[in-house]
Residue, then its C-alpha position, 0 to 999 in steps of 0.5 A: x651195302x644195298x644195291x645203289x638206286x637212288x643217284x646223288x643228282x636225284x637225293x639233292x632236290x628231293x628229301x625222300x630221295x635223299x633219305x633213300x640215299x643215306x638209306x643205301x649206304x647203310x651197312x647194317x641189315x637192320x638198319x637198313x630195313x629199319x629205314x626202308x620201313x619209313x621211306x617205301x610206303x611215302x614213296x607209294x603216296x606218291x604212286x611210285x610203285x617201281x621204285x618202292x618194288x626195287x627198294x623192298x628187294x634191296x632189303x636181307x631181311x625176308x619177313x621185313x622185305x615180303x610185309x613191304x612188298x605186300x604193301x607195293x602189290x596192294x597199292x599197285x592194285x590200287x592204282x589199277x595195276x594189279x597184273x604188276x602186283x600180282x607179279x610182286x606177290x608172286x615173287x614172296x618166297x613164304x606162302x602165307x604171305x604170298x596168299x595175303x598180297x593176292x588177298x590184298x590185290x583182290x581186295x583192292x579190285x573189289x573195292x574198286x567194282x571191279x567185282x569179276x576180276x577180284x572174283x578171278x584173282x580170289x582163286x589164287x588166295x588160299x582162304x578167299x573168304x575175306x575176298x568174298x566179304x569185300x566183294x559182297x558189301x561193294x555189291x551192297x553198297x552198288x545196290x546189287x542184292x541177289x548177287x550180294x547173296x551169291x557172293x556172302x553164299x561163297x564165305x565158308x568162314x562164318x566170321x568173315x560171312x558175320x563181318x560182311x554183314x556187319x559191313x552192309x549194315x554198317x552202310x545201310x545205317x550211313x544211307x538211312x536205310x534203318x530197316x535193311x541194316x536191321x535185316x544184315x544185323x539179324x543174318x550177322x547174328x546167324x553167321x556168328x552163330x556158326x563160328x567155331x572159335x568161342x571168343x571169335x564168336x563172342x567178339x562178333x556178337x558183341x559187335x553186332x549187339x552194338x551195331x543194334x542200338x545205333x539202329x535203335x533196336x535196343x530189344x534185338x542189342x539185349x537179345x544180343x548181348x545176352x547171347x554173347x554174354x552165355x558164350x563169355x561165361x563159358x571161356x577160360x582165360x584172361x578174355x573171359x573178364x574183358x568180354x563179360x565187362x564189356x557185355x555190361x556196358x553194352x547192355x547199360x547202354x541198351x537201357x537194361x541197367x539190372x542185366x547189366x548190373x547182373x553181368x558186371x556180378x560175374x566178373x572176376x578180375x578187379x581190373x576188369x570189374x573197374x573198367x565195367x564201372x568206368x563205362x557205366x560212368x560214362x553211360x550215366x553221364x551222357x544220359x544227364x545222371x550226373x550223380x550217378x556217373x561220379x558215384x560209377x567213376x569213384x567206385x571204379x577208382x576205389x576198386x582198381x587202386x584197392x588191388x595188391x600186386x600179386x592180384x593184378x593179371x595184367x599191370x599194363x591192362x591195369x595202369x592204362x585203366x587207372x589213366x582212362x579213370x584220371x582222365x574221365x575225372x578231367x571230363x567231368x569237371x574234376x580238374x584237381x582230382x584228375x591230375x592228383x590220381x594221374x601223378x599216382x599212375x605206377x607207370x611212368x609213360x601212363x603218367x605223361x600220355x594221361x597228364x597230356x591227355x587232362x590238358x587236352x580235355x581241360x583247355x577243350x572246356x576253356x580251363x587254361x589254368x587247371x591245363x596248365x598245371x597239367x602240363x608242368x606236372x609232367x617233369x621230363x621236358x622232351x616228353x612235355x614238349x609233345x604234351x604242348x602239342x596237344x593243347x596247341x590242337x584244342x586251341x585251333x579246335x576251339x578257333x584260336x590259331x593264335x593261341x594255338x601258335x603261341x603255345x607251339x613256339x613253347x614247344x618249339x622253345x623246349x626242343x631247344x634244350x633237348x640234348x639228344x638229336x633225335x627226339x629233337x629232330x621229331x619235335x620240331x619235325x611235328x612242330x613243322x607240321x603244327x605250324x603249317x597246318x595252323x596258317x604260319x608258313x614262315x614259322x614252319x620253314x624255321x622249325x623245318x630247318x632246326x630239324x633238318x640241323x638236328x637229323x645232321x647231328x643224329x649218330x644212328x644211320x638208320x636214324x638219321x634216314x628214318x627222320x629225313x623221310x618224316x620230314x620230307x613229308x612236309x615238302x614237294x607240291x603244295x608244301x614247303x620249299x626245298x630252298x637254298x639252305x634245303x639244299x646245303x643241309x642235304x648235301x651235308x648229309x650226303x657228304x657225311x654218307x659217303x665217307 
């Protein structure tokens, strides 16, 4: 059993508290961690970097108790503290790890400005390139320019000194500032250069050819392109297809369909080749090519269902694909033909998150009916009821909190019927939520508390702690109120704990 820190005076008036407490009495080292990973990072939104320090040293398992202790030393430098998390990552046992909450610790300062102290607190990391990188694009964005060349000068790693840049780039572009992000773009490029790793540098090349074209330099993001593309070509592996298929998007959208044309030649894996296609559907609809983009997209499914088992190198990679095609048949304005090939999906999780998805998109566009018919093609109740959710967000989206009430007293209605706690107790834990964040406290209060009466049913210890921190995030300040029947339903959980 963990070591007690949490009293029973402390668990009746706070939920976290109380799903800290139940945490406690948990015999199982598993479980126990498996619950500390959802109460501790809640407990530093709130700031309390203490309680999260004890709590994480309650846990047996090491690499669970070191990754949590990470988290607590970066939040305490966060919150300016950064001496107390220095003396947190001192104490992690394995080296690599202590290195990443020193790195986190510095990264924090500089984020924060505090530029000397995270230059001081770098010395401790083992490889501080990623430090530099931060500090180098604060310094940027505080319109310090020569130190922001000392401190790139300090990255050994050039694809940390090539994120750097494409980070000051990236601010340049929010400022306004086309022709400086141009300038970081061009030293991206210098520094990609010199990465060693080939799909590292691929990678980095490709992200800066992007980054080009949205500050309207589609000569230099061909340029680009080409170059990653050269690069691409010379890799083995499964990555050599994904990256070349993206390279063709990319330099469709740069405006050169005959490169782009040319590069989507050279892919090899069919699954690849149809999302390549995918992506120049996409492209061709936004530019108002209509026709063109339904002819991309029908190739594209074409080819990806014309694939026998034995030619797929990744069923999952393959099936995912198969639900973006579904989906971009919704967004063009082919409801029937988009629920028709998501039922096909061989993958039954595909399947729901693409039939959500479609009605999603369709209620988005003012079809209810089609999104309808979305919905009900999903036949596994639990998984419909998230579903639901889905289209209760477009209606608020679209200005309809009305609506989007209505459709969550179906889910709330649905979650009725489940016959296992625990995924009811996180439907109506969302529900909850949903009805808050739409203007209906009262409605809210109630699906609360239906989940608070599922977690009391829920058999797994762990189980049961883990969705009492979920739902505590609904109460304290500006929140929902811990009311007299909060109250009765955590001590009905306590009690049950200290048998």
């Amino acid at each position: 059993m963990s070591e007690q820190l949490i009293s029973v005076e402390q668990a009746g008036s706070d939920m976290l508290a109380a799903a800290a407490y139940l945490a406690q009495h948990i015999k199982s080292s598993e479980g126990h961690a498996d619950a500390m990973k959802s109460i501790i990072p809640r407990y530093l939104e709130r700031g309390n970097v203490d309680l999260s320090a004890e709590l994480a040293n309650t846990i047996d398992d090491p690499y669970t108790r070191d990754r949590l202790l990470i988290l607590v030393a970066e939040k305490c430098s966060a919150i300016n503290d950064e001496e107390y998390g220095l003396q947190l990552a001192d104490a992690i046992e394995d080296v690599g790890m202590q290195s990443q909450a020193r790195e986190r610790v510095a990264i924090q300062k500089a984020i924060a400005g505090a530029f000397d102290k995270a230059e001081e607190i770098s010395e401790l990391v083992i490889h501080p390139d990623y430090v530099y990188a931060e500090i180098a694009a604060a310094l940027a964005k505080a319109g310090r320019g020569q130190e922001v060349r000392d401190a790139l000068a300090k990255i050994e790693l050039a694809v940390a000194r090539a994120s750097a840049l494409q980070a000051i780039a990236v601010w340049n572009l929010s400022e306004g500032n086309g022709q400086a992000a141009v300038g970081a773009l061009d030293d991206a490029v210098t520094a990609a250069g010199e990465i060693e790793h080939d799909e590292e540098k691929v990678r980095a090349l490709g992200e800066i050819a992007n980054l080009y074209i949205e500050a309207g330099r589609s000569d230099l993001a061909i340029t680009t392109f080409e170059n990653s593309r050269q690069h691409a070509e010379t890799l083995g592996g499964v990555h050599r297809d994904l990256f070349l298929s993206a390279i063709a998007i990319g330099l469709l959208k740069a405006g050169n369909v005959d490169l782009a044309d040319a590069t989507l030649d050279i892919v090899v894996d069919r699954t690849q080749v149809a999302s390549g296609l995918l992506g120049f559907a996409r492209e061709f609809w936004e530019s108002g090519d209509k026709g063109e983009a339904l002819e991309a997209i029908e190739e594209s499914y074409s080819l990806a269902k014309s694939q026998r088992d034995n030619e797929i190198r990744d069923s999952r990679a393959s099936n995912a694909l198969m639900g973006l095609i579904a989906s971009q048949f919704a967004q063009f304005g082919k409801p029937e033909r988009a629920i028709e090939l998501a039922q096909t999906n061989r993958d039954e999780a595909e399947r729901v998150n693409t039939l959500a998805r479609i009605g999603q998109i369709l209620t988005l566009e003012g079809n209810n009916d089609s999104a309808e018919l979305a919905i009900r093609a999903i036949g596994d109740e639990s998984q419909r009821v998230f579903a639901l959710f889905g289209i209760a967000q477009a209606n608020a989206k679209l200005g309809d909190n009305a609506k989007a009430l209505l459709v969550l007293d179906q889910a709330v209605d649905l979650a009725a019927d489940l016959p296992q706690p625990l995924p009811r107790a996180s439907v109506l834990d969302s529900a909850a939520a949903h009805y808050r964040g739409y203007g209906s406290s009262d409605k809210a209060t109630e699906a609360a508390r239906k989940a608070l009466d599922a977690i009391i049913a829920i058999r797994s210890d762990s189980g049961r702690a883990s969705a009492l921190a979920s739902l505590s995030e609904l109460y304290g300040e500006d929140g929902l109120e811990f009311g007299p029947a909060e109250h009765e339903a955590v001590a009905a959980m306590i009690r049950q704990s200290d048998w």
